[in-house]
SERO-4910 file (N, C-alpha, C, O; in steps of 0.05 Angstrom, whole numbers):
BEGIN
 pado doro    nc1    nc2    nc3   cac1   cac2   cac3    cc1    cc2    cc3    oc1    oc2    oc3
  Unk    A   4730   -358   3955   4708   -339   3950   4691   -337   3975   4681   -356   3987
  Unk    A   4689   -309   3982   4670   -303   4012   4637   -298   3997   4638   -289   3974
  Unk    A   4616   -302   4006   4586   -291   3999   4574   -279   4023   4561   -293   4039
  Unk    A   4579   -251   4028   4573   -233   4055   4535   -243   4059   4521   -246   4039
  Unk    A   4529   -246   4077   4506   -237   4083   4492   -213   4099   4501   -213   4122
  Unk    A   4476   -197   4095   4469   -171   4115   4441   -183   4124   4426   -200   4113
  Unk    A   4438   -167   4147   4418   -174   4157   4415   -148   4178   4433   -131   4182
  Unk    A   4385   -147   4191   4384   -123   4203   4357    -97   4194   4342    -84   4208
  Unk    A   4363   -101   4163   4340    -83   4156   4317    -77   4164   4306    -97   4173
  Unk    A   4300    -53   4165   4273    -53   4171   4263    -26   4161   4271     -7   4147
  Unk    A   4239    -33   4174   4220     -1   4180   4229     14   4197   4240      0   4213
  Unk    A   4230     42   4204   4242     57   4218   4226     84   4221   4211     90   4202
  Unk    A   4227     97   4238   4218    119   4233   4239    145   4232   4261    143   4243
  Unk    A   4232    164   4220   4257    196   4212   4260    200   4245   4242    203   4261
  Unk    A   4296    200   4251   4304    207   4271   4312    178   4300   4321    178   4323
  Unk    A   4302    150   4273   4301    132   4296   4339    120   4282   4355    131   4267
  Unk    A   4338     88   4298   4362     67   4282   4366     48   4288   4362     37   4310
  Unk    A   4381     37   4258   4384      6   4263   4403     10   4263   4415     31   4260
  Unk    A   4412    -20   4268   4447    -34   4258   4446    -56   4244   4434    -76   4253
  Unk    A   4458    -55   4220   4463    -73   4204   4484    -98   4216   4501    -95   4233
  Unk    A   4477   -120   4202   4504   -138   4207   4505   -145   4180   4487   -143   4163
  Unk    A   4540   -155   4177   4541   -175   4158   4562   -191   4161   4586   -184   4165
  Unk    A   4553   -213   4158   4568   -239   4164   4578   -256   4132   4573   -246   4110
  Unk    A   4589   -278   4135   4602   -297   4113   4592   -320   4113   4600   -336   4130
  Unk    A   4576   -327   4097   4567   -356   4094   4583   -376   4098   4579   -394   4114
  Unk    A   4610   -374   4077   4632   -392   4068   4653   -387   4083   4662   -408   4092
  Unk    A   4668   -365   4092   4691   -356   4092   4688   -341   4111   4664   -343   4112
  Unk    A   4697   -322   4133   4701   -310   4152   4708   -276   4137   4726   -273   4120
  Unk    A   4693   -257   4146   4702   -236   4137   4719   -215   4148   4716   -190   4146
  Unk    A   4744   -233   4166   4763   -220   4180   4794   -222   4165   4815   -219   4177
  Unk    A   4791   -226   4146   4810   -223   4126   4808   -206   4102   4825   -209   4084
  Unk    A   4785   -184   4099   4780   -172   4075   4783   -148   4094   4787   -148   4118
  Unk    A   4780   -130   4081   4775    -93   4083   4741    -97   4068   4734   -111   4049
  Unk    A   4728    -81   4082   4686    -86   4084   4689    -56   4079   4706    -40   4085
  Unk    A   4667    -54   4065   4641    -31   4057   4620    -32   4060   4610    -52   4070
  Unk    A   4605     -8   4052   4569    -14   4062   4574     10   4043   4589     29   4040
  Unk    A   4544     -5   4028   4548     11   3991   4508     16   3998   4498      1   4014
  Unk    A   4497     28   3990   4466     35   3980   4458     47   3960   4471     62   3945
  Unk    A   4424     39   3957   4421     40   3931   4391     44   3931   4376     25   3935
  Unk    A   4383     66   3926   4357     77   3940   4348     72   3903   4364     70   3884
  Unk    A   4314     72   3902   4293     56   3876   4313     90   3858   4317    113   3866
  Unk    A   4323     72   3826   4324     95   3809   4354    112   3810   4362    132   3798
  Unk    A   4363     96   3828   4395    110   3830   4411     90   3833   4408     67   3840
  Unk    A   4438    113   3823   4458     85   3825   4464     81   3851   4459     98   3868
  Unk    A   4474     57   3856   4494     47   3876   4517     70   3884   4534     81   3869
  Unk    A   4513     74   3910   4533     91   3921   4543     76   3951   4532     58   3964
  Unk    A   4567     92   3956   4579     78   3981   4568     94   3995   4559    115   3989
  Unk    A   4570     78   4025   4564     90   4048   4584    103   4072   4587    126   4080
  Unk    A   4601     70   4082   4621     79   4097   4651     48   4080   4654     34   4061
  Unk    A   4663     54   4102   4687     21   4094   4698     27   4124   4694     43   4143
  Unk    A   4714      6   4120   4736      1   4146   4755    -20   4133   4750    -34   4113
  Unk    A   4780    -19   4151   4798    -29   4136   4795    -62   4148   4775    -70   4159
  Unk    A   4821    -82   4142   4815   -105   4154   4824   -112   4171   4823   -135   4177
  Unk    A   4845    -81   4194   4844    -90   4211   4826    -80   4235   4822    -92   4256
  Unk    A   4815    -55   4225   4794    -39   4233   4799    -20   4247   4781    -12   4262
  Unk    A   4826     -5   4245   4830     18   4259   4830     38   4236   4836     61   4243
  Unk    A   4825     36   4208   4810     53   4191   4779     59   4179   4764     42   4169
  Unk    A   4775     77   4182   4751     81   4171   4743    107   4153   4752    129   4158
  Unk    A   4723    103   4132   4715    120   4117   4679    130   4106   4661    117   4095
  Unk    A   4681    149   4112   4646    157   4106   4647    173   4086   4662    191   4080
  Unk    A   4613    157   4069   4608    183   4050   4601    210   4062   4594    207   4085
  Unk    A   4601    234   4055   4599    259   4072   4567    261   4083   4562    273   4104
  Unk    A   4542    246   4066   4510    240   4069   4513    227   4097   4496    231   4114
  Unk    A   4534    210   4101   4527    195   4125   4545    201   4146   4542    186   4165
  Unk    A   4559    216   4148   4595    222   4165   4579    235   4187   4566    254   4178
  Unk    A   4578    231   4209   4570    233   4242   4543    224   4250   4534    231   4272
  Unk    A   4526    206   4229   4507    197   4235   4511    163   4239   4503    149   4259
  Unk    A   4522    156   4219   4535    122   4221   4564    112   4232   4583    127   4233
  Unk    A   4565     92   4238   4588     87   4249   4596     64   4237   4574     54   4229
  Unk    A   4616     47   4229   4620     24   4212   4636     17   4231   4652     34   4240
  Unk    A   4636     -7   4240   4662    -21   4262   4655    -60   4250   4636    -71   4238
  Unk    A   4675    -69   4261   4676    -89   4261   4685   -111   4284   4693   -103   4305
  Unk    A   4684   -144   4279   4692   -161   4304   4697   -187   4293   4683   -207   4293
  Unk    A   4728   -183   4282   4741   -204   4273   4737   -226   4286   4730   -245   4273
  Unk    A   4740   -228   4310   4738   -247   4316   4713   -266   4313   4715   -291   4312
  Unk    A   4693   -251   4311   4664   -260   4302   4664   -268   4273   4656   -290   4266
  Unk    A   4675   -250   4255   4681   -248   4231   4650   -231   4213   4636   -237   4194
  Unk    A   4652   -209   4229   4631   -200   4225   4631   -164   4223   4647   -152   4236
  Unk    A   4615   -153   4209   4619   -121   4206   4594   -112   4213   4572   -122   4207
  Unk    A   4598    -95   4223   4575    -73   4225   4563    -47   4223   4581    -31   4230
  Unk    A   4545    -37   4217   4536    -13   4211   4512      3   4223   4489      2   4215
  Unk    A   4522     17   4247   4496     25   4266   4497     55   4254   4516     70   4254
  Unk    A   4473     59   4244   4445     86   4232   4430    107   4252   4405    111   4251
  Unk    A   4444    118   4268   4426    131   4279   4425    160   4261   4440    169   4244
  Unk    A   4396    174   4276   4391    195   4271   4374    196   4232   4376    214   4215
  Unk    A   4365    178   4231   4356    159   4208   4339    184   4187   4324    196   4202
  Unk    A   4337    193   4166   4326    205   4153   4316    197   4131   4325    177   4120
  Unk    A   4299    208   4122   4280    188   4099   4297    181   4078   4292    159   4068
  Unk    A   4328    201   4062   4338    205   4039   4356    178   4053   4379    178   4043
  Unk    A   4353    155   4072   4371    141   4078   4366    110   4064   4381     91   4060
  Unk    A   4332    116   4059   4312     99   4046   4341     85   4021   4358     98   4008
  Unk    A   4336     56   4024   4349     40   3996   4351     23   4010   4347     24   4034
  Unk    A   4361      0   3993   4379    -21   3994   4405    -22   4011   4419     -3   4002
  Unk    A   4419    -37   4032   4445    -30   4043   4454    -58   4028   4437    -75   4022
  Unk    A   4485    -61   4023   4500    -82   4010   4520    -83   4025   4530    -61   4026
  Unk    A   4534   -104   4043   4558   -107   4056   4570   -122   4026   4558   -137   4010
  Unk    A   4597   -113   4026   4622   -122   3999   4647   -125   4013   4655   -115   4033
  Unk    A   4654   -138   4002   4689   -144   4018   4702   -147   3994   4694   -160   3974
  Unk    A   4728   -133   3995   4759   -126   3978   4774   -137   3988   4786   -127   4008
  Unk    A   4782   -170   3974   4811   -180   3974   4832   -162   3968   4850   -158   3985
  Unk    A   4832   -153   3951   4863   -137   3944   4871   -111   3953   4888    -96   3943
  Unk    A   4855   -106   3979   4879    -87   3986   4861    -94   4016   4840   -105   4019
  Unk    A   4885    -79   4040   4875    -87   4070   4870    -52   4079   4877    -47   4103
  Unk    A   4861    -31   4066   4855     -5   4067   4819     -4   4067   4803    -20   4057
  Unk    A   4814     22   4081   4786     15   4076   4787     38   4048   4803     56   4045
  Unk    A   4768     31   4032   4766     44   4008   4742     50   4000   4724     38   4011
  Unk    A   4731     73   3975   4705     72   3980   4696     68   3935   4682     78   3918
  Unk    A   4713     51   3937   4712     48   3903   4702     31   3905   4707     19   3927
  Unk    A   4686     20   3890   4669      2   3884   4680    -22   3876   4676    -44   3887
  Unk    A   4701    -16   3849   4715    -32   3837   4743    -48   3855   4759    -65   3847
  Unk    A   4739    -34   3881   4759    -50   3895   4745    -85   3914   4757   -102   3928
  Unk    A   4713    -82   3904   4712   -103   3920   4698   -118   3904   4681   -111   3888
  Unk    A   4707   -145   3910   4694   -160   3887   4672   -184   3904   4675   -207   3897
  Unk    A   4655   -180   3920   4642   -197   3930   4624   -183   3952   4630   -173   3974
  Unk    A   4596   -190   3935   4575   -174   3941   4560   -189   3961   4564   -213   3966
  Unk    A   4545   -178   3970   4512   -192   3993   4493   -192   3984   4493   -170   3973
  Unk    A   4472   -201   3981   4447   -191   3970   4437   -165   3983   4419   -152   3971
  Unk    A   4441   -161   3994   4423   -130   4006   4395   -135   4025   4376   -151   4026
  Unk    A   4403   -115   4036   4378   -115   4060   4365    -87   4062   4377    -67   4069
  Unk    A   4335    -89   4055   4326    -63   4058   4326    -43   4081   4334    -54   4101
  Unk    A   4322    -23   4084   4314     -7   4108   4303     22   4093   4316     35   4077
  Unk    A   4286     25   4099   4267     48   4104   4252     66   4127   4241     63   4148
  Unk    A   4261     87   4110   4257    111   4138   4231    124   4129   4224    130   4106
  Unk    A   4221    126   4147   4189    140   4147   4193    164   4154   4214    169   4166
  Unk    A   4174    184   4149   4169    209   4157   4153    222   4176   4154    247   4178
***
């Protein structure tokens, strides 16, 4: 069992960006296929982007597709998620998740079974 951690979150202002990380407490996250899922106050949980586990795939929700980039560094055992061009509707919770059972990046929820606690980020206006 992997327990992702993210880190990275903040204050921001509309048009600025961060980059997320997320790393593995227990386990190294260079053996899973990673997502980045959010979850803004009052809505559900939606995905953001994925990559696969070896990282020459990748997938974006269409909200985020030429603004974010999802890459990764196995060797580090670590994923990432750099935000530019930041807009307020980007406001929520970010969750790094990793999917044992398949090495595709995917953007189903039910494909990953091992969550992060989440790291805020908020975009100002």
């Amino acid at each position: 069992q992997v327990q992702p951690v993210e880190s990275g979150g903040g204050l921001v202002q509309a048009g600025g960006s961060l980059r997320l990380s997320c790393a593995a407490s227990r386990r190294t996250l260079s053996v899973y296929a990673m997502g980045w899922f959010r979850q803004a106050p009052g809505t559900e949980r939606e995905f953001a982007a994925a990559i696969s586990r070896s990282g020459t795939s990748t997938l974006y929700a269409d909200s985020v597709k030429g603004r974010f980039t999802i890459s990764r560094d196995n060797a580090k055992g670590t994923v990432y998620l750099q935000m530019n061009s930041l807009i307020p509707e980007d406001t929520a919770v970010y969750y790094c998740a990793a999917a044992p059972r398949t090495t595709q990046a995917t953007s189903l929820a039910r494909h990953y079974d091992y969550w992060g606690q989440g790291t805020q980020v908020t975009v100002s206006s």
